[in-house]
C-alpha positions as protocol buffer text, in pm:
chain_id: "A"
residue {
  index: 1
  type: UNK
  ca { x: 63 y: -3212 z: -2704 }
}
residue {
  index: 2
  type: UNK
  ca { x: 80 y: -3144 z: -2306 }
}
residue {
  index: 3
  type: UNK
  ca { x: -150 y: -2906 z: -2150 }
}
residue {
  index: 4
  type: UNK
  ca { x: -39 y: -2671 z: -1867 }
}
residue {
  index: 5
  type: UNK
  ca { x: -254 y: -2694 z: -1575 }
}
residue {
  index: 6
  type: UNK
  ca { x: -351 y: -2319 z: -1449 }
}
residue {
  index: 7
  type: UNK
  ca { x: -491 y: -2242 z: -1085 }
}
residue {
  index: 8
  type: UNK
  ca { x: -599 y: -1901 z: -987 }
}
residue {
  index: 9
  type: UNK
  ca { x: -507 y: -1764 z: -648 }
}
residue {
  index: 10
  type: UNK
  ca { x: -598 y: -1483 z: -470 }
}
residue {
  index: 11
  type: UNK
  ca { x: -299 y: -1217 z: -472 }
}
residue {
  index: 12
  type: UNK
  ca { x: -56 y: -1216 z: -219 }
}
residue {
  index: 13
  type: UNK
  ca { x: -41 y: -956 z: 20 }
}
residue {
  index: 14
  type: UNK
  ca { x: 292 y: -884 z: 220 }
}
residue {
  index: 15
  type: UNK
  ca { x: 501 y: -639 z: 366 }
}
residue {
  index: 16
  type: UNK
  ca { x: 850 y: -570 z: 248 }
}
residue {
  index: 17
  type: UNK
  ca { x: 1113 y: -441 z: 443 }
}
residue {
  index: 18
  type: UNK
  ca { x: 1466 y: -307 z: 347 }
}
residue {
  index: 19
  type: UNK
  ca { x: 1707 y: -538 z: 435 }
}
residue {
  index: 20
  type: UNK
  ca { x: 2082 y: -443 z: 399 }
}
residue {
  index: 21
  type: UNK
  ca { x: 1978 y: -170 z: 111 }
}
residue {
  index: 22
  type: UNK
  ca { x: 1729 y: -406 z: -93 }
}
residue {
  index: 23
  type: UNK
  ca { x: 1406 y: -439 z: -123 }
}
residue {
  index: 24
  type: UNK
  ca { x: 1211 y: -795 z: -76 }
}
residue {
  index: 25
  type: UNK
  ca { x: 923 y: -947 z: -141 }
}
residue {
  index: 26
  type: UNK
  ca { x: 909 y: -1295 z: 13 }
}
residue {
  index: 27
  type: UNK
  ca { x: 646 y: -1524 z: -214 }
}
residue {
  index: 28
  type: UNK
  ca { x: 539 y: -1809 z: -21 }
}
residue {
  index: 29
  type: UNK
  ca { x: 364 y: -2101 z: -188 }
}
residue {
  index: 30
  type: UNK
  ca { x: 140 y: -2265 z: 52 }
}
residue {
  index: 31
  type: UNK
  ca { x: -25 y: -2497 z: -150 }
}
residue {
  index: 32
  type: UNK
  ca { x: -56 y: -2830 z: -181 }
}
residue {
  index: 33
  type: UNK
  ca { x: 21 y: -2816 z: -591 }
}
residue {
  index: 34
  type: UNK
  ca { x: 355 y: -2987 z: -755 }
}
residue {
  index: 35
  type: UNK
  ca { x: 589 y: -2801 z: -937 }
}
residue {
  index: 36
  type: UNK
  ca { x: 400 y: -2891 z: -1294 }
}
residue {
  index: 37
  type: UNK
  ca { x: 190 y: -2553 z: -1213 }
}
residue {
  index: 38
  type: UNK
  ca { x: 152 y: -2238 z: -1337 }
}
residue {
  index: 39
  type: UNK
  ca { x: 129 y: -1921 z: -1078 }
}
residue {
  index: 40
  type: UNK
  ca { x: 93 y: -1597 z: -1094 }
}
residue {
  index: 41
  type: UNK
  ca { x: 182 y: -1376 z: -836 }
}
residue {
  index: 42
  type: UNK
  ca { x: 110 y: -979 z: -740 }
}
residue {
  index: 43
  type: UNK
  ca { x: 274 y: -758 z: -493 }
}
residue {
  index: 44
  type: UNK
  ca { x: 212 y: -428 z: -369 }
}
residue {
  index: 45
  type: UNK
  ca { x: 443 y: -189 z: -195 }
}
residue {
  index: 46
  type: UNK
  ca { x: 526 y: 155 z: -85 }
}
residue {
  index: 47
  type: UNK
  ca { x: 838 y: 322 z: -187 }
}
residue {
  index: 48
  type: UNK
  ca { x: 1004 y: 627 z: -213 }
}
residue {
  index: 49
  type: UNK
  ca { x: 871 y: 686 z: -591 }
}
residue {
  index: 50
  type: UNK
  ca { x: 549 y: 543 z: -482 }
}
residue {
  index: 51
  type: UNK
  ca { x: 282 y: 265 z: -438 }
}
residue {
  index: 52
  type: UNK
  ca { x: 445 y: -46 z: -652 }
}
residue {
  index: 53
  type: UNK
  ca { x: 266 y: -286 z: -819 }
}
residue {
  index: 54
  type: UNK
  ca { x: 445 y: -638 z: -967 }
}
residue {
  index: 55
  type: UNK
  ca { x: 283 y: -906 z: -1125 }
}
residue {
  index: 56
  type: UNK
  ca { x: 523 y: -1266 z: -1171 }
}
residue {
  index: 57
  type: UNK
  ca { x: 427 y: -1516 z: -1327 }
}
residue {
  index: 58
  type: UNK
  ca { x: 590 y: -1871 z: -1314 }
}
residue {
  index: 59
  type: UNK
  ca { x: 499 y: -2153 z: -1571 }
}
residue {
  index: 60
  type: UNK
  ca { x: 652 y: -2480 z: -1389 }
}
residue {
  index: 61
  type: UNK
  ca { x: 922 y: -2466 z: -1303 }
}
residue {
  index: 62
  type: UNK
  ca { x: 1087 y: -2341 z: -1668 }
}
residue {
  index: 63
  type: UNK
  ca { x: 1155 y: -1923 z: -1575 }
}
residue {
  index: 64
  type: UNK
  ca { x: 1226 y: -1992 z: -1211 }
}
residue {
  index: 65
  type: UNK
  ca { x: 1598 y: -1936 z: -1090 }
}
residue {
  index: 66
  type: UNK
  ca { x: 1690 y: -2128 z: -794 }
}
residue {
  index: 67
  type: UNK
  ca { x: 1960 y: -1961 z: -569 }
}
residue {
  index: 68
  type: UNK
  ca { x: 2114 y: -2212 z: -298 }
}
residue {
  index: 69
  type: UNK
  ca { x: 2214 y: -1959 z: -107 }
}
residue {
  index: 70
  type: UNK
  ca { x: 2217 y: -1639 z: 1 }
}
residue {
  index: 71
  type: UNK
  ca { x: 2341 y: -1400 z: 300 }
}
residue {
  index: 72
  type: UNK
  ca { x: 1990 y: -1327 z: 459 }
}
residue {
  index: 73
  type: UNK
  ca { x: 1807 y: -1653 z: 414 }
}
residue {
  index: 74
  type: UNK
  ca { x: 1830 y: -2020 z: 538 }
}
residue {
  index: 75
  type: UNK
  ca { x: 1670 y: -2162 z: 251 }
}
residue {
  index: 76
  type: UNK
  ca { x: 1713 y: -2161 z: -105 }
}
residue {
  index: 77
  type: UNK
  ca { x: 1453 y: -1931 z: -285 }
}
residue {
  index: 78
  type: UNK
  ca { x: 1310 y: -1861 z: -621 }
}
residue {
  index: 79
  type: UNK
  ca { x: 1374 y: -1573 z: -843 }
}
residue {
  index: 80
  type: UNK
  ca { x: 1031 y: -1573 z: -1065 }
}
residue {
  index: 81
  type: UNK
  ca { x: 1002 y: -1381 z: -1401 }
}
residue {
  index: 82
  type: UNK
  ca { x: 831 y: -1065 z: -1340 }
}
residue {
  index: 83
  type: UNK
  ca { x: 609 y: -979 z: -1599 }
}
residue {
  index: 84
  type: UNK
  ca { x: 512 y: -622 z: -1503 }
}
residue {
  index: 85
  type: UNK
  ca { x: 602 y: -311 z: -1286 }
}
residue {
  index: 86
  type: UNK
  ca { x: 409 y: 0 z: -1250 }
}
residue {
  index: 87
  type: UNK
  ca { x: 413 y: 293 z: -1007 }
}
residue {
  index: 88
  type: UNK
  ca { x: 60 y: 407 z: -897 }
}
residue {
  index: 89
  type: UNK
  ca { x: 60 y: 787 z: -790 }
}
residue {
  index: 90
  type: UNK
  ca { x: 16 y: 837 z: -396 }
}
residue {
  index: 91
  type: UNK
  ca { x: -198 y: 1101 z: -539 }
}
residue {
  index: 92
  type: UNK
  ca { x: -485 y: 797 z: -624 }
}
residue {
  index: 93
  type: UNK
  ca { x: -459 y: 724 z: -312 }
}
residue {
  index: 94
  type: UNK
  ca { x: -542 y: 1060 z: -175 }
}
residue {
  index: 95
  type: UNK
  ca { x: -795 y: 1136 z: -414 }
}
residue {
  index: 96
  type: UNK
  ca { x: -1022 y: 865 z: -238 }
}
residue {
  index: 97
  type: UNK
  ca { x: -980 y: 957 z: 117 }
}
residue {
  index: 98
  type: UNK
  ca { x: -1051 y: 1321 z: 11 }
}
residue {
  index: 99
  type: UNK
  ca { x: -1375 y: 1261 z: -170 }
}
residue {
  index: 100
  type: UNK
  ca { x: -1490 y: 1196 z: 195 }
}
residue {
  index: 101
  type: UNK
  ca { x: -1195 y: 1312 z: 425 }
}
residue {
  index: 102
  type: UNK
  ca { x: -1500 y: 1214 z: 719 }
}
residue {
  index: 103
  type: UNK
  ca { x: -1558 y: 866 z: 605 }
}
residue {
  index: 104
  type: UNK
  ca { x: -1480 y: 572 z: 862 }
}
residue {
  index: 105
  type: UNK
  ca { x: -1471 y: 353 z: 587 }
}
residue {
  index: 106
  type: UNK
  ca { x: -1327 y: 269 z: 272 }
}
residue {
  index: 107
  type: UNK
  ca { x: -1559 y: 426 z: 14 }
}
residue {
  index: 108
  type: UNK
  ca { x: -1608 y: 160 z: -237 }
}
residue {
  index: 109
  type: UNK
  ca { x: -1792 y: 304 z: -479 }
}
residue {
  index: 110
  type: UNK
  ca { x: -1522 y: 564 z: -553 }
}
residue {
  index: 111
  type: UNK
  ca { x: -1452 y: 548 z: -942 }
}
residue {
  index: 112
  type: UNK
  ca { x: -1045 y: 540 z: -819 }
}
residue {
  index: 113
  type: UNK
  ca { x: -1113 y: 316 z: -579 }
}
residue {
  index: 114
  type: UNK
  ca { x: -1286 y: 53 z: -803 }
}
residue {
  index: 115
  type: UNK
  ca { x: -1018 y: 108 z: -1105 }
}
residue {
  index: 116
  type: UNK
  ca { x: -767 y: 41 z: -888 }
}
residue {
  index: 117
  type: UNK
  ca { x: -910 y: -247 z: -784 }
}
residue {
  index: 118
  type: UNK
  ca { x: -959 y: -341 z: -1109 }
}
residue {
  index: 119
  type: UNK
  ca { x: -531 y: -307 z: -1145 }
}
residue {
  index: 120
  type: UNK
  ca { x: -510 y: -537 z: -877 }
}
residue {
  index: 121
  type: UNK
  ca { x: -729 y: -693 z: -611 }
}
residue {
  index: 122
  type: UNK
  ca { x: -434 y: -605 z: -308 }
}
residue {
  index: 123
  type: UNK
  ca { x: -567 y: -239 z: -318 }
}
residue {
  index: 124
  type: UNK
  ca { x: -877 y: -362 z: -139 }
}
residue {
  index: 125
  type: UNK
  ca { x: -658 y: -462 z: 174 }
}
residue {
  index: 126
  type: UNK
  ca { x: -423 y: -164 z: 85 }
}
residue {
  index: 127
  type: UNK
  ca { x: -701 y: 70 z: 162 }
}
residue {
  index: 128
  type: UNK
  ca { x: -841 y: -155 z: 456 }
}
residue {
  index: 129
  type: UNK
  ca { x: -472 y: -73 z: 625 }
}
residue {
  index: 130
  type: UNK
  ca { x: -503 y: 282 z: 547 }
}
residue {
  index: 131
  type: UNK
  ca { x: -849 y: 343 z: 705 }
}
residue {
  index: 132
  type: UNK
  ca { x: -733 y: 131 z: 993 }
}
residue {
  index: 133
  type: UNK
  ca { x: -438 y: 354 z: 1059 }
}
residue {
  index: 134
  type: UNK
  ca { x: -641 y: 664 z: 1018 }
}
residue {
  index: 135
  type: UNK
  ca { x: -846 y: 526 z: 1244 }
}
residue {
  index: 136
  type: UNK
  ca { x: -620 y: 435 z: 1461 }
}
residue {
  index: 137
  type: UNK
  ca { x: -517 y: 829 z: 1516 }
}
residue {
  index: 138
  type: UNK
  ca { x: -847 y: 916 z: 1591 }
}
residue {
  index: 139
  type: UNK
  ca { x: -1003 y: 684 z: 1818 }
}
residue {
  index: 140
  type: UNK
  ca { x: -761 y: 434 z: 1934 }
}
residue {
  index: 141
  type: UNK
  ca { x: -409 y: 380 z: 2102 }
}
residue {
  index: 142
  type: UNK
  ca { x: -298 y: 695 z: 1899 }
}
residue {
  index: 143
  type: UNK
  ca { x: -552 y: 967 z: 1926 }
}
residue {
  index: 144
  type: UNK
  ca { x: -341 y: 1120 z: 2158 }
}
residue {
  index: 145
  type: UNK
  ca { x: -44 y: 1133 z: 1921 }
}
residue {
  index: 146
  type: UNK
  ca { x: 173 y: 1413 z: 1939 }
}
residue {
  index: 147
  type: UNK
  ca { x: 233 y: 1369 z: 1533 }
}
residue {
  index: 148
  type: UNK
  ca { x: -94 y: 1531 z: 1418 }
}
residue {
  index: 149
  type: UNK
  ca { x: -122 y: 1842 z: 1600 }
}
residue {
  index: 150
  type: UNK
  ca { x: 234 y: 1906 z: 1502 }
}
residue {
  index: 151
  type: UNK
  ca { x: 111 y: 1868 z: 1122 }
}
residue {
  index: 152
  type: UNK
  ca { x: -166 y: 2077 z: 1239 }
}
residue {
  index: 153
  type: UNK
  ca { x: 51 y: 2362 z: 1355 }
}
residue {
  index: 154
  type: UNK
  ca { x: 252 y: 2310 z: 1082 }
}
residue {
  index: 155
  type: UNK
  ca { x: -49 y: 2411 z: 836 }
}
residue {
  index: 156
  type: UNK
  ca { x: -141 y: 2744 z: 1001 }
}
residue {
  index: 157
  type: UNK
  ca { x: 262 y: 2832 z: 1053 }
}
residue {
  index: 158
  type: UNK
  ca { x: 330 y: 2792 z: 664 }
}
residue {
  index: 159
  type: UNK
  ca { x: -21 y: 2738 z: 451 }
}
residue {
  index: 160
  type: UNK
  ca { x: -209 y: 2980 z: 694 }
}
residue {
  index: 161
  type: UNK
  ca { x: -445 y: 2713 z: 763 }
}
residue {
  index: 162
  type: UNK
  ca { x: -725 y: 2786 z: 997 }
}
residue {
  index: 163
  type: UNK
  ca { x: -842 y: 2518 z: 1236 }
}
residue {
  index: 164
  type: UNK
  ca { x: -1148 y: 2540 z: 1435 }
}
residue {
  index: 165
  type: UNK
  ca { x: -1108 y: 2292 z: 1802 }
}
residue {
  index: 166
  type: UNK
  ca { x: -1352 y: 2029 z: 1714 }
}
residue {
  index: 167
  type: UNK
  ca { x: -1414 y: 1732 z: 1666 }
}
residue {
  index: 168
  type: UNK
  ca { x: -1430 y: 1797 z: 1269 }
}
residue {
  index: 169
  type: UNK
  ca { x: -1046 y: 1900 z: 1311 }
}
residue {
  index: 170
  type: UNK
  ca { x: -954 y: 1579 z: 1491 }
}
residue {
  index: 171
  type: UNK
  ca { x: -1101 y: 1370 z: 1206 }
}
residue {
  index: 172
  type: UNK
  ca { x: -903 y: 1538 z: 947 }
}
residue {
  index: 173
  type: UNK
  ca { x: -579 y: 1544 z: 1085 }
}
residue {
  index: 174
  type: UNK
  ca { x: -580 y: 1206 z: 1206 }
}
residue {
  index: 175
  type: UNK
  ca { x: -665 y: 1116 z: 868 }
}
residue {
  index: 176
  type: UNK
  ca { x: -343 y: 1365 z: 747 }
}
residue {
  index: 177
  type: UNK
  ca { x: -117 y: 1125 z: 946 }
}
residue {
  index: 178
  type: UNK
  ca { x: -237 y: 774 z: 842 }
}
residue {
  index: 179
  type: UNK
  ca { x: -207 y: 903 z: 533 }
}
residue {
  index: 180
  type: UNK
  ca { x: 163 y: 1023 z: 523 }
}
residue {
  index: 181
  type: UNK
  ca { x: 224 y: 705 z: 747 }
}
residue {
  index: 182
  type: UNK
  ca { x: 108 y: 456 z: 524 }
}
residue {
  index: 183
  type: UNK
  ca { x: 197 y: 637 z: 216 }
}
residue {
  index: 184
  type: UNK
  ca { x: 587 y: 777 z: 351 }
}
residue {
  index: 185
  type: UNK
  ca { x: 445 y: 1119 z: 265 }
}
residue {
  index: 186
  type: UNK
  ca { x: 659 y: 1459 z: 417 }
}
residue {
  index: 187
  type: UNK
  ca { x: 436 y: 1701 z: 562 }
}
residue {
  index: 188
  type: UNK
  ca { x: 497 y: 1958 z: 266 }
}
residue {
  index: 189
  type: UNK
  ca { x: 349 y: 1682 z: 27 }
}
residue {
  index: 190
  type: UNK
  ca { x: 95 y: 1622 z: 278 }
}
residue {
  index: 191
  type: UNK
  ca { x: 9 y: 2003 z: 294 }
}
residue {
  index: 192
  type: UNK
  ca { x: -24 y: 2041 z: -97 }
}
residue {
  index: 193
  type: UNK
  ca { x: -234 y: 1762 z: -118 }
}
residue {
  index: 194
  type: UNK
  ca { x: -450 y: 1870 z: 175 }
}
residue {
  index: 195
  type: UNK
  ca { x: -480 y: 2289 z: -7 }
}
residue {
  index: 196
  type: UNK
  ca { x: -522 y: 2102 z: -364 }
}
residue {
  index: 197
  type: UNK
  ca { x: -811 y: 1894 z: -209 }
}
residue {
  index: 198
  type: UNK
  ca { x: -970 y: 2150 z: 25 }
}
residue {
  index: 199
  type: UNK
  ca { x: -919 y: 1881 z: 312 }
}
């Protein structure tokens, strides 16, 4: 009887972008394995229902479609069986960042954090992006973005939100707008989520 040979990778993280209406998530084996291998692939996304998560798996080459062709690509590529879907709540997401709405870094001893890294090992880069871009509104190129004390307005126009000019103030919005950035959040969701966790 012949034995399938089974390699662990690391999960794949990439960015998708609509194209034409759909949704894609370009694999890309770079590896120096033959086809007589058995993958298995994860991807991670935001969309408008929420944060994504795929897993594929391909045993040689025996589930894998090949298309020749197709509109938006020069090469042929695979379509691999996809074993599962599942839509994480942005609301995980939040519930991390609000545990310590000061935090410069990704908490990782969060009990949401660590179970969903347990779902999937991309969520440790996910959150790397997320802190980066919340960051990025406080201290880098886009502290000075017009974005956050819009939001901030926003919350003492509607939620009669009461900011104090500090420093304090500049942390949390900033984190408010990396937030609904990474996560495509509207500033209503972003409001309930900031009252529900006492941002």
């Amino acid at each position: 009887m012949e034995e399938s040979t089974y390699y662990e990778f690391e999960p794949i993280h990439m960015q998708t972008d609509i194209l034409y209406g759909e949704s894609y998530a370009i694999l890309d084996e770079c590896t120096s394995w033959d086809f007589d291998t058995t993958f298995h692939y994860e991807v991670l996304y935001v969309a408008a229902e929420g944060i994504i998560l795929k897993k594929f798996y391909r045993k040689k080459l025996d589930n894998v479609e090949i298309l020749e062709s197709h509109p938006l690509f020069q090469s042929s590529i695979w379509i691999i069986e996809e074993t599962t879907s599942e839509i994480i709540n942005a609301e995980d997401i939040i519930k991390v960042v609000a545990q310590d709405i000061y935090a410069s870094k990704v908490p990782t001893n969060n009990g949401t954090y660590q179970y969903l890294v347990k779902r999937s090992k991309l969520f440790e880069q996910f959150f790397e992006d997320l802190y980066e871009e919340m960051n990025g509104y406080y201290s880098e190129d886009q502290s000075r973005a017009q974005e956050k004390w819009k939001f901030g307005e926003f919350l003492q126009s509607e939620y009669a939100v009461e900011f104090e000019h500090s420093e304090g103030t500049d942390i949390i919005l900033s984190s408010c707008l990396g937030m609904m950035r990474k996560l495509n959040l509207t500033d209503q969701e972003m409001a309930e989520y900031f009252l529900k966790y006492n941002m």
